[in-house]
ZAROKOL-925451 format. One record per residue: x, y, z of N, C-alpha, C, O in turn; residue in one letter; residue number from 1. Coordinates in pm, whole numbers. Layout:
// residues N
X,Y,Z,X,Y,Z,X,Y,Z,X,Y,Z,A,NUM
...
// end
This chain:
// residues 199
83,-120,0,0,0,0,87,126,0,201,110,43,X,1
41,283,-54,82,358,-51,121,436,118,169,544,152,X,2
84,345,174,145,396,336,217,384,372,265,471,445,X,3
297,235,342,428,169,349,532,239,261,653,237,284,X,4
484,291,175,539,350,85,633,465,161,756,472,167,X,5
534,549,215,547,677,283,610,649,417,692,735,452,X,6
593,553,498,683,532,586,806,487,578,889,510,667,X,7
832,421,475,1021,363,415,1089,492,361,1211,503,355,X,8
994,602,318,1030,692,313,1097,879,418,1151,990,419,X,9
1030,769,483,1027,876,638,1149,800,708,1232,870,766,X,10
1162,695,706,1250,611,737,1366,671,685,1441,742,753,X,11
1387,638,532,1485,693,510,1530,806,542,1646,807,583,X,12
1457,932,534,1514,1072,527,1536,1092,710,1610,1184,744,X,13
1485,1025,797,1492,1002,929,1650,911,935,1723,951,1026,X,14
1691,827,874,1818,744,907,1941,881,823,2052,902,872,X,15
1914,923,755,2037,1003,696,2006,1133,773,2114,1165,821,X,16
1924,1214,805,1944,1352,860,1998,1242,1030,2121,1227,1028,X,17
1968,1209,1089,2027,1109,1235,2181,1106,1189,2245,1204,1228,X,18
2246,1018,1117,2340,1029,1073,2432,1146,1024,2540,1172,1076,X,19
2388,1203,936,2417,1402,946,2464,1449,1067,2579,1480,1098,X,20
2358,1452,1135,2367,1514,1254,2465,1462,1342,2557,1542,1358,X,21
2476,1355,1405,2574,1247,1450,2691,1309,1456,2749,1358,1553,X,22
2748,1295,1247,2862,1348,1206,2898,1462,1253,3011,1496,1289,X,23
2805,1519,1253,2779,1730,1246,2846,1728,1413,2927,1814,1448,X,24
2808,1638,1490,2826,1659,1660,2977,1623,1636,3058,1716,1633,X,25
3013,1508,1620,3102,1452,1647,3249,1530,1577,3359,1542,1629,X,26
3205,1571,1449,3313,1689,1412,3345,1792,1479,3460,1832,1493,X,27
3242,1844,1526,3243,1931,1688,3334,1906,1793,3411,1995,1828,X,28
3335,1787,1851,3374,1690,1946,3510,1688,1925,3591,1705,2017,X,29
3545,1664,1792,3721,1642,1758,3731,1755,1768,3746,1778,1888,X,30
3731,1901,1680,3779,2045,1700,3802,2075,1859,3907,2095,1920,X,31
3665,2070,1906,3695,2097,2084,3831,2018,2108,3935,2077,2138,X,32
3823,1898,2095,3963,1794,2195,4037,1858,2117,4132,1898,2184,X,33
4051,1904,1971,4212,1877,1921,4253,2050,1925,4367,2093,1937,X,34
4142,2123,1912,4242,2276,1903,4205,2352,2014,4245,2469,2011,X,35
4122,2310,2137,4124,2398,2213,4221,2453,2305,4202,2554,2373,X,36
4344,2370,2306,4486,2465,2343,4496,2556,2278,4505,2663,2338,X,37
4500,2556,2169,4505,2727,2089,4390,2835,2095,4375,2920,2007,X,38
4320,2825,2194,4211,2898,2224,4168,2998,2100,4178,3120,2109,X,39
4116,2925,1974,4139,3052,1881,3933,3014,1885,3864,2913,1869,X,40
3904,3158,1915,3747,3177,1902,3696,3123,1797,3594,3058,1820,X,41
3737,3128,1666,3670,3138,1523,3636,2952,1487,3543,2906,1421,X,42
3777,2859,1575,3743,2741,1593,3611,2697,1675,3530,2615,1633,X,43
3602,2757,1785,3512,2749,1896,3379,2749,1828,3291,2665,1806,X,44
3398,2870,1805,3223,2944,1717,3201,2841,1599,3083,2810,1578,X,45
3316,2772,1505,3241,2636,1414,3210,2541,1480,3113,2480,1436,X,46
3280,2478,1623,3245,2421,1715,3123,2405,1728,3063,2310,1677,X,47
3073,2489,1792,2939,2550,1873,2863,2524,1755,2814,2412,1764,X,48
2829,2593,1629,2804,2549,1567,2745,2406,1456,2632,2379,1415,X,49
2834,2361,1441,2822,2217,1464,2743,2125,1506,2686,2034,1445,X,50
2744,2173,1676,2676,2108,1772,2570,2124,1728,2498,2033,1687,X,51
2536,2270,1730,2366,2302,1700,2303,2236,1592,2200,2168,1598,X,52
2403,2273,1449,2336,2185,1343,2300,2056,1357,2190,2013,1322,X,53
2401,1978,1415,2403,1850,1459,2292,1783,1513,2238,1679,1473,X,54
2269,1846,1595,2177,1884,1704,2026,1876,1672,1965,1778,1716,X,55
1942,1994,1582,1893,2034,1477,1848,1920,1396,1728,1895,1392,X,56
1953,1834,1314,1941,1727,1247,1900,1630,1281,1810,1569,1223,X,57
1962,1590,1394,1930,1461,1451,1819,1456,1540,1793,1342,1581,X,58
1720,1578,1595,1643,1586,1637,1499,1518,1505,1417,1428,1525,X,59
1519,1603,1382,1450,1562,1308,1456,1469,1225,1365,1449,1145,X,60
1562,1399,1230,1573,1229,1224,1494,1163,1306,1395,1107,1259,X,61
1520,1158,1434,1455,1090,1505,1316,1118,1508,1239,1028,1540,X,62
1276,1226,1482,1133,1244,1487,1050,1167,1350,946,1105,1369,X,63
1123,1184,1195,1059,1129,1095,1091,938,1101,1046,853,1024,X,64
1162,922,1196,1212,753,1217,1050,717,1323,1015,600,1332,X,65
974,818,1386,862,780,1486,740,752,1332,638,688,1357,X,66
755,785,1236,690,733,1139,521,788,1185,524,883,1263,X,67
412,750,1154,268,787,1179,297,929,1313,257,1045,1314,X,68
365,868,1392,385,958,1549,452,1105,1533,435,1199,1611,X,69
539,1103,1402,617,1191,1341,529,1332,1367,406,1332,1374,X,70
603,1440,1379,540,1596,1375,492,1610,1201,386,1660,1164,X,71
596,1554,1110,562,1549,987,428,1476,936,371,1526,838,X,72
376,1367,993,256,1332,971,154,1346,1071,49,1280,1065,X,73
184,1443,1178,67,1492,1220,-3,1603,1158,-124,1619,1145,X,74
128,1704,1107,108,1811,1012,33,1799,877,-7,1893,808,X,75
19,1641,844,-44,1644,716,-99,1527,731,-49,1431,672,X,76
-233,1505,828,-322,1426,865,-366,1287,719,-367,1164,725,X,77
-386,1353,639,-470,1296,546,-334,1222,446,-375,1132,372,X,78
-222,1243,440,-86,1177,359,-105,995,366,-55,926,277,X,79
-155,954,442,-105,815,444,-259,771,355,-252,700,255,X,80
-367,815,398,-493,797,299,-476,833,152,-523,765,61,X,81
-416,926,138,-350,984,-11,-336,911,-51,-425,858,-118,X,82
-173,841,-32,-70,795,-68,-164,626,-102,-146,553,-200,X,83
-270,600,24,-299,455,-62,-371,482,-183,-367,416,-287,X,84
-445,596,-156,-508,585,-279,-461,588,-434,-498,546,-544,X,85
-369,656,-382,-240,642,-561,-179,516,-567,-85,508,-646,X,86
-217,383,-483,-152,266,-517,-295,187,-592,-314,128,-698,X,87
-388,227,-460,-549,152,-541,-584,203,-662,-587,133,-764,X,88
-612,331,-658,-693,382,-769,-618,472,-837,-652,590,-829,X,89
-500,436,-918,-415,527,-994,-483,557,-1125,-537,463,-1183,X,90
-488,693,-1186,-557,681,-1310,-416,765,-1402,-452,807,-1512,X,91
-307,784,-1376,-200,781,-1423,-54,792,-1343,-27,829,-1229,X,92
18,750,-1439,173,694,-1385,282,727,-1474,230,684,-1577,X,93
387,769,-1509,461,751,-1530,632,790,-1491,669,756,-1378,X,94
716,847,-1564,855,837,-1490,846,918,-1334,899,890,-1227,X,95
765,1019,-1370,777,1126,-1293,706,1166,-1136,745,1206,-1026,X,96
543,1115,-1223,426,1130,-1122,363,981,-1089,407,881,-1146,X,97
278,975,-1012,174,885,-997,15,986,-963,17,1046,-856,X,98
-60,996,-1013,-147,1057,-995,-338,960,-988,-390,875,-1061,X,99
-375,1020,-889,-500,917,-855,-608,1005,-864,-597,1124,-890,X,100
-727,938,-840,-828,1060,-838,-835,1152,-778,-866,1261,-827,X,101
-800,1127,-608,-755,1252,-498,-633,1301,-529,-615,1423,-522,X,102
-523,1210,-570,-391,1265,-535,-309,1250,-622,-318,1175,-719,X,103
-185,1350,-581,-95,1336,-705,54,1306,-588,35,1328,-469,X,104
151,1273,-621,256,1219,-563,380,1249,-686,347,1236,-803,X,105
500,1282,-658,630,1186,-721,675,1069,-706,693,1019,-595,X,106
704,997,-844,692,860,-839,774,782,-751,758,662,-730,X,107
915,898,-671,1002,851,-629,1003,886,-450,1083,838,-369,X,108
882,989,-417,905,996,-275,720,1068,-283,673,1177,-314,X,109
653,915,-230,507,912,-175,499,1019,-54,399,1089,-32,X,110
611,1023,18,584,1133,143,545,1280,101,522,1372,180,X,111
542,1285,-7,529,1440,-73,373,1434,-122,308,1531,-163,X,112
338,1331,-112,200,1390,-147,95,1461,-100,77,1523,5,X,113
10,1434,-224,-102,1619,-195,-232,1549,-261,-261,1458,-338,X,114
-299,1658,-174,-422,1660,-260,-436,1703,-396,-352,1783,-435,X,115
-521,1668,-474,-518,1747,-613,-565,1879,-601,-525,1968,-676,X,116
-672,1901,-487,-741,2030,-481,-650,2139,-450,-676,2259,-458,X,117
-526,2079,-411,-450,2145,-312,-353,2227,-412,-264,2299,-366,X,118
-370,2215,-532,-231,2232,-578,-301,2375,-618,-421,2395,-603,X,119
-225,2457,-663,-292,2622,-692,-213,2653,-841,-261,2688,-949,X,120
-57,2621,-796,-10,2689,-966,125,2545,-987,183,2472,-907,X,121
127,2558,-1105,243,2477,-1181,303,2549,-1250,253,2636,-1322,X,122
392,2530,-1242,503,2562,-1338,636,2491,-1329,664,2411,-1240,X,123
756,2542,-1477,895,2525,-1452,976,2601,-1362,943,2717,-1338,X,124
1066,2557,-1315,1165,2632,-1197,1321,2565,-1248,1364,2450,-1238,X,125
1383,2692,-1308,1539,2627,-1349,1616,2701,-1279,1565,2806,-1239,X,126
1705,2684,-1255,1817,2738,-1057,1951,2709,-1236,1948,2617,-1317,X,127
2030,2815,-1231,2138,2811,-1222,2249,2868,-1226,2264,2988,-1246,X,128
2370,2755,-1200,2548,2838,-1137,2602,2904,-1209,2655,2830,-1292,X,129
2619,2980,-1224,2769,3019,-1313,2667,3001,-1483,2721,2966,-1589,X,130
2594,3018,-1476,2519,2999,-1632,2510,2854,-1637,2519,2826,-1756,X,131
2499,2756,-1574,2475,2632,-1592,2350,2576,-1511,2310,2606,-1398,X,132
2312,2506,-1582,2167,2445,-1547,2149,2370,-1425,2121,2252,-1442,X,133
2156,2396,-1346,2209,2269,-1187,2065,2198,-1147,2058,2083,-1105,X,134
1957,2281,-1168,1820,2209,-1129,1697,2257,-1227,1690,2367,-1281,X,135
1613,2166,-1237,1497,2208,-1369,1380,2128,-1295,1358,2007,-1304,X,136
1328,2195,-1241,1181,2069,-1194,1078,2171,-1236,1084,2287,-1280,X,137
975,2081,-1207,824,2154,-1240,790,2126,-1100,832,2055,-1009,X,138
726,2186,-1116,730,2274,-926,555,2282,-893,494,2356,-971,X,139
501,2238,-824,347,2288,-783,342,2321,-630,382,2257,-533,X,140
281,2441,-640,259,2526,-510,146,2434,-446,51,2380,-503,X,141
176,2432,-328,-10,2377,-238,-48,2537,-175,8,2643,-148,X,142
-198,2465,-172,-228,2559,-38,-179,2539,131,-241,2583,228,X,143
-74,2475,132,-115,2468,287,27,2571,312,57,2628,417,X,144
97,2575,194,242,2642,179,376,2570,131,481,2631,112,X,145
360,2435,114,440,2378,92,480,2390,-88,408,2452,-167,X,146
580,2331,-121,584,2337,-252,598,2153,-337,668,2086,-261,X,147
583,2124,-379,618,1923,-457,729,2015,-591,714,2110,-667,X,148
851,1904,-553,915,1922,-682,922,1804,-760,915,1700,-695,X,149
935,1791,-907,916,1692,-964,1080,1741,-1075,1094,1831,-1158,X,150
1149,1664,-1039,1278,1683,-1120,1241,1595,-1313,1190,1493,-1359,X,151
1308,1723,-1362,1293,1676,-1488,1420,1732,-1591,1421,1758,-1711,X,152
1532,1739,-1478,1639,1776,-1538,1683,1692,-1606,1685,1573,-1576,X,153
1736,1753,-1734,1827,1702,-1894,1707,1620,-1931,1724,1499,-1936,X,154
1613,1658,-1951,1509,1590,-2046,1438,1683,-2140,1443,1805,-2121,X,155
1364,1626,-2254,1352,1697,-2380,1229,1760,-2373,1127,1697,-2343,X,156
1228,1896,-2401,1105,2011,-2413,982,1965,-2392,901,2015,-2313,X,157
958,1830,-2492,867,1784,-2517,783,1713,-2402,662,1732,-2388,X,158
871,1619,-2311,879,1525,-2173,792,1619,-2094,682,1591,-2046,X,159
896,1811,-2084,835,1860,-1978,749,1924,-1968,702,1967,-1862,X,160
689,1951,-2132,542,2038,-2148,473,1905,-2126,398,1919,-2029,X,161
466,1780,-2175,372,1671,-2135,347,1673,-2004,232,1672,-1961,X,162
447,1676,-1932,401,1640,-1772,322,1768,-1705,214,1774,-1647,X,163
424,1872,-1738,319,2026,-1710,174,1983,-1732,109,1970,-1629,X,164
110,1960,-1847,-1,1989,-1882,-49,1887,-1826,-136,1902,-1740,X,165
-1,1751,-1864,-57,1663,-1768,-153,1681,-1661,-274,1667,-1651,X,166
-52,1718,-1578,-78,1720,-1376,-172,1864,-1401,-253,1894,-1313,X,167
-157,1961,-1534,-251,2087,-1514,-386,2008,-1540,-483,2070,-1496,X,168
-408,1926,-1582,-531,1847,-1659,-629,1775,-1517,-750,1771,-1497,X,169
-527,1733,-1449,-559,1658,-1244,-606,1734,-1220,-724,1725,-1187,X,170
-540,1850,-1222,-587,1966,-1077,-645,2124,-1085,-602,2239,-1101,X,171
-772,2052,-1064,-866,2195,-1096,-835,2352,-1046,-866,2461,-1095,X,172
-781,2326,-959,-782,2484,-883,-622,2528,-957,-554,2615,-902,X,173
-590,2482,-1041,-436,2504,-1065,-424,2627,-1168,-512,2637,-1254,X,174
-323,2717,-1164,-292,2825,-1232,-133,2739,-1335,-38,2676,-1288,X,175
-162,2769,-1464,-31,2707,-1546,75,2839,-1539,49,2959,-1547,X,176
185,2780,-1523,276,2918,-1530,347,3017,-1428,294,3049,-1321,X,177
411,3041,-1449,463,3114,-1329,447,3347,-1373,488,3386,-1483,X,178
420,3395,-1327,380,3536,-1318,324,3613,-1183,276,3543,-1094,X,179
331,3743,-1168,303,3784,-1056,136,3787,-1054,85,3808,-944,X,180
63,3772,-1151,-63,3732,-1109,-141,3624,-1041,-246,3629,-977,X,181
-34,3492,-1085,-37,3350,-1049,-23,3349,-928,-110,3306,-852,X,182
132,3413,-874,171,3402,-779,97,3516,-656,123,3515,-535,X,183
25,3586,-709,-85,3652,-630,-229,3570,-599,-292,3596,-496,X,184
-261,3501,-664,-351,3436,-640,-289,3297,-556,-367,3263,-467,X,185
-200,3234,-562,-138,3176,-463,-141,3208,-362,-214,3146,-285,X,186
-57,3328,-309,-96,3359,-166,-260,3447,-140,-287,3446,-20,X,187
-337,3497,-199,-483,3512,-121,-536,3373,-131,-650,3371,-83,X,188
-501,3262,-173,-548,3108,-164,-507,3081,-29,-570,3016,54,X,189
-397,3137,-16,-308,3071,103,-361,3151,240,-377,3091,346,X,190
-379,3253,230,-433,3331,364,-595,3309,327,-673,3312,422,X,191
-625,3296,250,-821,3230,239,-795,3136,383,-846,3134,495,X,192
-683,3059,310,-661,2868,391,-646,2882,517,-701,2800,590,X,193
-570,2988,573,-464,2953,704,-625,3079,786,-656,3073,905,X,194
-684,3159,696,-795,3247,802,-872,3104,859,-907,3089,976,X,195
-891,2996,745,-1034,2940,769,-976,2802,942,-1048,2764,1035,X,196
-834,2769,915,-804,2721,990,-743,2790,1111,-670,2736,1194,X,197
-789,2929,1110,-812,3024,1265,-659,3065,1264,-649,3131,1368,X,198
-583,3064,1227,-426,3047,1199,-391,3216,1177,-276,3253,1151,X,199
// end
């Protein structure tokens, strides 16, 4: 089922931020033992540092490793009902998405899913370095504030207007495109959402 799904997934991102963090302390741990004879502050302060990140990390490891109990799936009550329903009743699939009658998901991490109602705007989002292309996803805003990325980097024009229109075809409340009108109607969606939940 799509629940199991979402918990191997919580799992995972719970065993590597734990681990992160771990590291993050324990690099801490050596700086303190090995340079604090040289009392030099600027060591101290990455020190300290460290810890916190460390700290930080491994807190929210352990919390997405409590799985259902998680702050992450209390925050999004309805994810594990989603998520089965894109295993029962899928009415499309492919590299990218899995999409069901309620819900839409990435094919590669069920914990991201959403409602369809939920989604407000789609579009492309390309990030890059030095003039080079480092990230290309199609990107859908929710209402609750969150964002789903769907990576579709080094693939052909064609791949990523299909999937765009696609997932625009799922989700009724959705704006195609990215503009400051879109993105205005995004957030009065979003403060509509957060007035009605007293927020």
């Amino acid at each position: 089922m799509g629940s199991k799904k979402v918990l191997k997934k919580l799992k995972k991102k719970g065993i590597a931020l734990l681990f992160c963090g771990i590291l993050l302390i324990l690099c801490g741990v050596f700086l303190c033992t090995v340079y604090t004879e040289k009392k030099d502050s600027t060591i101290i302060i990455f020190a300290v540092g460290m810890f916190a990140c460390g700290g930080i990390l491994s807190y929210f490891g352990i919390d997405y490793l409590k799985g259902k109990g998680s702050r992450y799936a209390k925050k999004n009550p309805k994810i594990f009902e989603l998520a089965d329903d894109l295993v029962i009743n899928p009415v499309y699939q492919d590299d990218f998405v899995v999409i069901s009658g309620k819900a839409i998901a990435p094919k590669k991490d069920f914990s991201a899913v959403a409602d369809l109602n939920d989604v407000l705007a789609i579009y492309e989002s390309i990030q890059r370095t030095n003039g080079i292309v480092t990230s290309h996803t199609v990107k859908l805003e929710l209402i609750n504030g969150r964002a789903m990325n769907i990576s579709v980097y080094a693939r052909k024009k064609a791949t990523k207007d299909n999937i765009l229109l696609t997932i625009a075809h799922y989700c009724p409340n959705a704006a195609v495109g990215y503009s400051g009108e879109v993105m205005d109607y995004v957030r009065a969606k979003r403060r509509a959402y957060k007035a009605a939940l007293g927020k």
